[in-house]
C-alpha positions in Angstrom: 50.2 38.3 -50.2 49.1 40.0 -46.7 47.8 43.2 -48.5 45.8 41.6 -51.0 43.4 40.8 -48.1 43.2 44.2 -47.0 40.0 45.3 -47.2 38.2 42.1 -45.8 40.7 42.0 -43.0 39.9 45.6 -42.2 36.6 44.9 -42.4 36.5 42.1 -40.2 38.9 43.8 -37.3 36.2 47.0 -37.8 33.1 44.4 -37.0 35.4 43.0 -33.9 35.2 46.6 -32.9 32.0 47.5 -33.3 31.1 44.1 -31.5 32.9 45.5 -28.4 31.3 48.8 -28.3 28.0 47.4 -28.4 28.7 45.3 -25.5 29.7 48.8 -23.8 27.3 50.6 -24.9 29.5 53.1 -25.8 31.3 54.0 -29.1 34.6 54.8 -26.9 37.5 51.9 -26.7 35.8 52.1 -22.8 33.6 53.8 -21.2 34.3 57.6 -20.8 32.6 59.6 -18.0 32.2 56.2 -16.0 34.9 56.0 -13.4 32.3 53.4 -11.5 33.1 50.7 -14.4 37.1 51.0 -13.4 36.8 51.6 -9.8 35.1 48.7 -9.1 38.3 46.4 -10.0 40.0 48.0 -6.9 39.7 46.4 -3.7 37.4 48.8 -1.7 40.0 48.5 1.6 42.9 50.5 -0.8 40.7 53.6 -1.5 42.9 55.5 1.0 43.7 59.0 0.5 45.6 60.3 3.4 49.4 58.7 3.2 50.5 59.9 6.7 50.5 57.5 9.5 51.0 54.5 6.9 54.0 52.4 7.3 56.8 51.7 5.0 57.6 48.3 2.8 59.9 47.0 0.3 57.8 45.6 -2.2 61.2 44.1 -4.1 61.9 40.7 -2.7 65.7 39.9 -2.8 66.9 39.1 -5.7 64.0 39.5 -7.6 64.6 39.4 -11.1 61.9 40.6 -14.1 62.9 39.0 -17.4 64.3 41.2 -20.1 62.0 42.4 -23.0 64.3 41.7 -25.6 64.2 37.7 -24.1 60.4 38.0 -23.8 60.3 39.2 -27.5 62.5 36.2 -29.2 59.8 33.8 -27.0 56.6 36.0 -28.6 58.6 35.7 -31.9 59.1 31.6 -32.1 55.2 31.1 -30.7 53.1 33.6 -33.4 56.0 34.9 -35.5 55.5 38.9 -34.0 57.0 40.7 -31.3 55.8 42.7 -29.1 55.5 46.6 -28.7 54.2 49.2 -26.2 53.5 53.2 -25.7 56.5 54.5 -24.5 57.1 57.7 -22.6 58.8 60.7 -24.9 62.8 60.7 -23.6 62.7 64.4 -23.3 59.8 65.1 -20.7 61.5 62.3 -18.6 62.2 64.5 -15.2 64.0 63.3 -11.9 61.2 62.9 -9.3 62.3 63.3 -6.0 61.8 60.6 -3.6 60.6 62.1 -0.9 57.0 61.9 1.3 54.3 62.1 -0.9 50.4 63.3 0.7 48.4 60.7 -1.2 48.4 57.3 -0.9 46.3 56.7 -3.8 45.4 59.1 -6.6 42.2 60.2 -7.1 42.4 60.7 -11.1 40.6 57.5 -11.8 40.1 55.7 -15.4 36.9 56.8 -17.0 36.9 60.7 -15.1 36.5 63.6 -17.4 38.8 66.3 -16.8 39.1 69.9 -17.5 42.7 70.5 -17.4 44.4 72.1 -20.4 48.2 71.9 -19.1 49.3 68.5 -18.7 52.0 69.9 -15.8 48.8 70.6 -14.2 47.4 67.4 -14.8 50.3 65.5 -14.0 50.0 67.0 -10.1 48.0 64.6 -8.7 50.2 61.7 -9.5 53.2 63.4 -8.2 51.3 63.9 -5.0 50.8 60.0 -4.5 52.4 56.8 -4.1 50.0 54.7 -6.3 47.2 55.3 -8.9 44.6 52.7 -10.2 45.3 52.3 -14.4 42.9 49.7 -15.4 42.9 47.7 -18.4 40.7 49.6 -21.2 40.6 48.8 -25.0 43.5 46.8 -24.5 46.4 46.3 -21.8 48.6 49.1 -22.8 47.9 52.6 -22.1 50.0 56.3 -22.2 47.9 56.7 -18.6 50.6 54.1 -16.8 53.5 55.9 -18.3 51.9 59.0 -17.0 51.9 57.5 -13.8 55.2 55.7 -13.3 57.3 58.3 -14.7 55.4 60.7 -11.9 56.9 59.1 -9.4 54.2 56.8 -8.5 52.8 53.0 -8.9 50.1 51.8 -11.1 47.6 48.9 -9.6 46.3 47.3 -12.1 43.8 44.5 -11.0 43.7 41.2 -13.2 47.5 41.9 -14.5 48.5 38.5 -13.2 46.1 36.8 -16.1 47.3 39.0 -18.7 48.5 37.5 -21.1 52.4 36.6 -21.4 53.1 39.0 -24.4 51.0 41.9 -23.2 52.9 44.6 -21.8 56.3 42.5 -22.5 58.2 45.9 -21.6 56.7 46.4 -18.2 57.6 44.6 -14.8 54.8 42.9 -14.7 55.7 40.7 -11.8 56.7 43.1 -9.5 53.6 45.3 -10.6 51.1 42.0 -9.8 53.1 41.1 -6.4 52.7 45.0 -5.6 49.0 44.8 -5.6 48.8 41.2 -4.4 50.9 42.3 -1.2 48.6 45.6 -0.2 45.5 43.6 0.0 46.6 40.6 1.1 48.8 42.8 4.1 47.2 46.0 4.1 47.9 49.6 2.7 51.7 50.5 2.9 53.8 53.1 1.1 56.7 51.6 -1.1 60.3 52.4 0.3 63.2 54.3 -1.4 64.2 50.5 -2.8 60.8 50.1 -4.0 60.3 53.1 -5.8 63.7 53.2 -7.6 64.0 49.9 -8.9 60.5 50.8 -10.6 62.1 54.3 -11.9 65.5 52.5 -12.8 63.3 49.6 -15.0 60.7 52.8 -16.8 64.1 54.7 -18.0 65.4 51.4 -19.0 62.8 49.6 -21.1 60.0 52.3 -21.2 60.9 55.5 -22.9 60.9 56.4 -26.4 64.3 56.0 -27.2 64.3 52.6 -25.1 61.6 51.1 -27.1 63.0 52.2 -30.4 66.4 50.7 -29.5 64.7 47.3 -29.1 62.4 47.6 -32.1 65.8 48.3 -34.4 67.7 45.7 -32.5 65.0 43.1 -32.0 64.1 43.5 -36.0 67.9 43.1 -37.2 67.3 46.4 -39.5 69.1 48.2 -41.5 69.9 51.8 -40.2 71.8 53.3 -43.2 68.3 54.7 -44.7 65.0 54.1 -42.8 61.9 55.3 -44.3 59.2 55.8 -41.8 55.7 55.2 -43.4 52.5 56.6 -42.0 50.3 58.8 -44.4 47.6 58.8 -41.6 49.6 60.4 -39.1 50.4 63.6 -40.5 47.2 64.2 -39.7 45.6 62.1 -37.1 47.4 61.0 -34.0 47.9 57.3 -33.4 49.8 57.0 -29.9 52.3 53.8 -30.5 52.7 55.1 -34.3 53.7 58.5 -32.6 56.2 57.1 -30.3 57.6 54.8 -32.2 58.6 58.1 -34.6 59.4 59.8 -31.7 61.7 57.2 -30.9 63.2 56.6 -33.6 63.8 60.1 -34.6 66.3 60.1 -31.5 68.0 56.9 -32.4 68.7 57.6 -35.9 68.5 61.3 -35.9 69.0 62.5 -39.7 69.1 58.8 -41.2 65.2 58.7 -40.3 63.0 60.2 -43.2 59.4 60.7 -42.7 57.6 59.9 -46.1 54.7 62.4 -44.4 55.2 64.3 -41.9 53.5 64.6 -38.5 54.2 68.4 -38.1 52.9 68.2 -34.5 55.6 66.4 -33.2 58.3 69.0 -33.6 59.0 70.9 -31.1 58.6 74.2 -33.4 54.9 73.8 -34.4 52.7 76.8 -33.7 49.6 75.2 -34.1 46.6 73.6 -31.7 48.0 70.8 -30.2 44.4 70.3 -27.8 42.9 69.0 -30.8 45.0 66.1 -31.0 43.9 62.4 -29.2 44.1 63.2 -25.5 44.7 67.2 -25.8 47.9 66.2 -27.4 49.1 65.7 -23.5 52.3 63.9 -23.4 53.6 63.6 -27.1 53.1 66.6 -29.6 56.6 69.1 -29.6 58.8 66.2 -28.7 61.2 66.4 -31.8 63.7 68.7 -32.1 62.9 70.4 -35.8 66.5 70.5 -36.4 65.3 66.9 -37.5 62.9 67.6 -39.9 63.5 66.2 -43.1 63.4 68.1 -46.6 62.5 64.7 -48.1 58.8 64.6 -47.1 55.8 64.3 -49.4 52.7 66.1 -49.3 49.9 63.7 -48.5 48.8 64.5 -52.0 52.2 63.3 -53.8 51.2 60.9 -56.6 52.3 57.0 -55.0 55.3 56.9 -57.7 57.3 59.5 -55.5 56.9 57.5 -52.2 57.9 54.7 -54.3 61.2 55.9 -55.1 62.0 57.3 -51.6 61.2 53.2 -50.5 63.7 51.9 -53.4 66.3 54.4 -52.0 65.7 53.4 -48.4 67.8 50.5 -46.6 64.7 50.0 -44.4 60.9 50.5 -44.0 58.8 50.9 -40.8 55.0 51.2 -41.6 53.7 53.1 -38.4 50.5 51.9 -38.3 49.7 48.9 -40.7 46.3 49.0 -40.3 45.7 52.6 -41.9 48.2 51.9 -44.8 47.6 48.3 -45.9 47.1 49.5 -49.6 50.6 51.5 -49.4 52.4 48.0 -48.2 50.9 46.3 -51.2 52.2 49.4 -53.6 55.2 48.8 -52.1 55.6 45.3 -52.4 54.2 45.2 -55.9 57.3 47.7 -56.8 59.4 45.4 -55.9 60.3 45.9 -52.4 62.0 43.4 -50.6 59.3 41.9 -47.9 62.3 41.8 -44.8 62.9 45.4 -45.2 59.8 46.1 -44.2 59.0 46.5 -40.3 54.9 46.7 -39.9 53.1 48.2 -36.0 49.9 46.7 -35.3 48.8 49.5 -32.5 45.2 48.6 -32.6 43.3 47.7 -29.4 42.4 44.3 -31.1 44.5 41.7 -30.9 45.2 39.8 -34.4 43.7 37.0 -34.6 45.2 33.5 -36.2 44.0 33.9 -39.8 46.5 37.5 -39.3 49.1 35.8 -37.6 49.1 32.9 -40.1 49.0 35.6 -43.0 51.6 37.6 -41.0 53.9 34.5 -40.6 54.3 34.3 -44.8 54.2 37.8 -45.7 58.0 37.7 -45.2 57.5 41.3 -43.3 59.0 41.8 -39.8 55.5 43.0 -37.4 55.5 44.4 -34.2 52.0 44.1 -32.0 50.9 45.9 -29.4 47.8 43.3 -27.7 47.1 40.0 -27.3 44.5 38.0 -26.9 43.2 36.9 -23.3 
């Protein structure tokens, strides 16, 4: 069984890792304090600040159409047996922007640039002040900084999307988002028009929000909603972004039929502590939960394995948050008796599985959602 490989898996995704930050010479998932190494991938005739004087143009041929995630998932599904998952953006920050003239054609708050701000409203600013931003690929394709950006308002450029591959970022439109780029080199800088801009805010509230993504990960899995058991002893006390939003999510699909086997304090909207200490200053995701949804059901991180046990036999359906950090919890589970396809597993890691996972993946029996792919 998957599990039973556990260790040397982990290991061997660890060495991947560790591989990768030696070529960067850095022990960060990309360089930090090095916008240089992202800039560069941006063609120097965009680096425009000043949006006044620049013309207008629909960046949305007609009839353009972006294939739906849940069609792009059921392909990812038949080729390597997972589907795929992204960050999403938490439902309730989602604000109307305005479309109105924005200063900035490009955004200044580049990949890689340290920053001292301790609001995220504040933050935030610059990307409602411009029509595009630069969000380069880092560890891996997906990252909260393009959600950041297209729910401001504005347009991420991402340079090399167009040899992406197929599966990674399944819930953006990557066309459109390729052709956008494509179109302001190859024509020159232009701002996007009214059409422009709300097709792209129409497609994020769509396919790109918490409650979005966790509507497709229940609908694309086929799972049970009487009971679900969400599973992530690592989280209560150390953030992991697509295990975060996915609770998030889910927490506003299935309000009180979600149970938390730990719980991620931080995420409800009534915790009093530090949220700065938290991956990214907390920016974005902690206090997104209502604690009227807070379940009495949780176990301390200490509770002997017997007690999460029972709360799994009792549950109609499983999702393991982040497989990775509780590999030997799937094999308690499973050893108890758990039926393998109640059991939905997120791989959030920057590393992509390779075939020995997705072969192991494929007869686990275990429904898996992955966030990256391989180039």
């Amino acid at each position: 069984m998957l599990p039973q490989r556990s260790k040397l898996v982990g290991a061997a995704r660890v060495l991947r890792m560790k591989l990768g930050q030696l070529l960067r010479g850095t022990p960060h998932p990309a360089p930090v304090g090095r916008p240089d190494y992202y800039t560069r991938e941006l063609d120097h005739s965009l680096f425009i600040r000043e949006a006044s004087g620049l013309p207008a143009r629909s960046f949305v041929p007609a009839g353009h159409i972006e294939e739906d995630p849940r069609d792009v998932a059921r392909q990812c599904y038949s080729r390597y047996g997972v589907y795929p998952l992204n960050f999403s953006y938490p439902s309730p920050r989602v604000q109307a922007v305005p479309v109105a003239p924005r200063p900035h054609f490009l955004s200044t708050t580049y990949p890689g640039t340290p920053h001292s701000f301790t609001n995220w409203e504040d933050y935030l600013e610059e990307y409602r002040g411009s029509y595009f931003a630069l969000s380069t690929k880092k560890g891996g394709w997906d990252t909260f900084r393009h959600l950041e950006i297209v729910f401001s308002g504005a347009i991420p450029l991402m340079p090399s999307l167009g040899q992406s591959h197929p599966y990674a970022l399944a819930h953006y439109p990557k066309l459109l988002l390729a052709s956008v780029l494509d179109s302001l080199i190859a024509e020159g800088p232009a701002l996007p028009d009214d059409g422009t801009r709300e097709f792209l805010a129409q497609w994020s509230r769509d396919h790109l929000t918490t409650h979005a993504m966790a509507s497709y990960l229940v609908d694309v899995s086929d799972m049970s909603t009487d009971r679900v058991l969400f599973l992530d002893q690592s989280l209560a006390s150390r953030t992991d972004y697509l295990s975060a939003l996915t609770f998030i999510g889910l927490s506003e699909v299935l309000g009180p039929q979600l149970v938390a086997a730990y719980e991620p304090s931080y995420l409800f909207d009534d915790y009093s502590g530090d949220t700065s200490r938290f991956y990214g200053k907390g920016f974005g995701y902690t206090r997104s939960i209502p604690s009227a949804l807070r379940s009495t059901e949780s176990l301390p991180i200490d509770a002997p394995v017997s007690e999460l046990l029972e709360m799994a036999k009792s549950s109609s359906a499983i999702v393991v948050g982040n497989y990775d950090a509780n590999r030997e919890l799937v094999g308690d589970l499973l050893t108890a008796g758990i039926p393998p396809h109640n059991i939905v597993c997120v791989l959030g890691s920057d590393l992509p599985p390779d075939r020995s996972l997705l072969r192991d993946i494929r007869r686990s029996g275990m429904t898996f959602f992955v966030r990256e792919f391989a180039s």
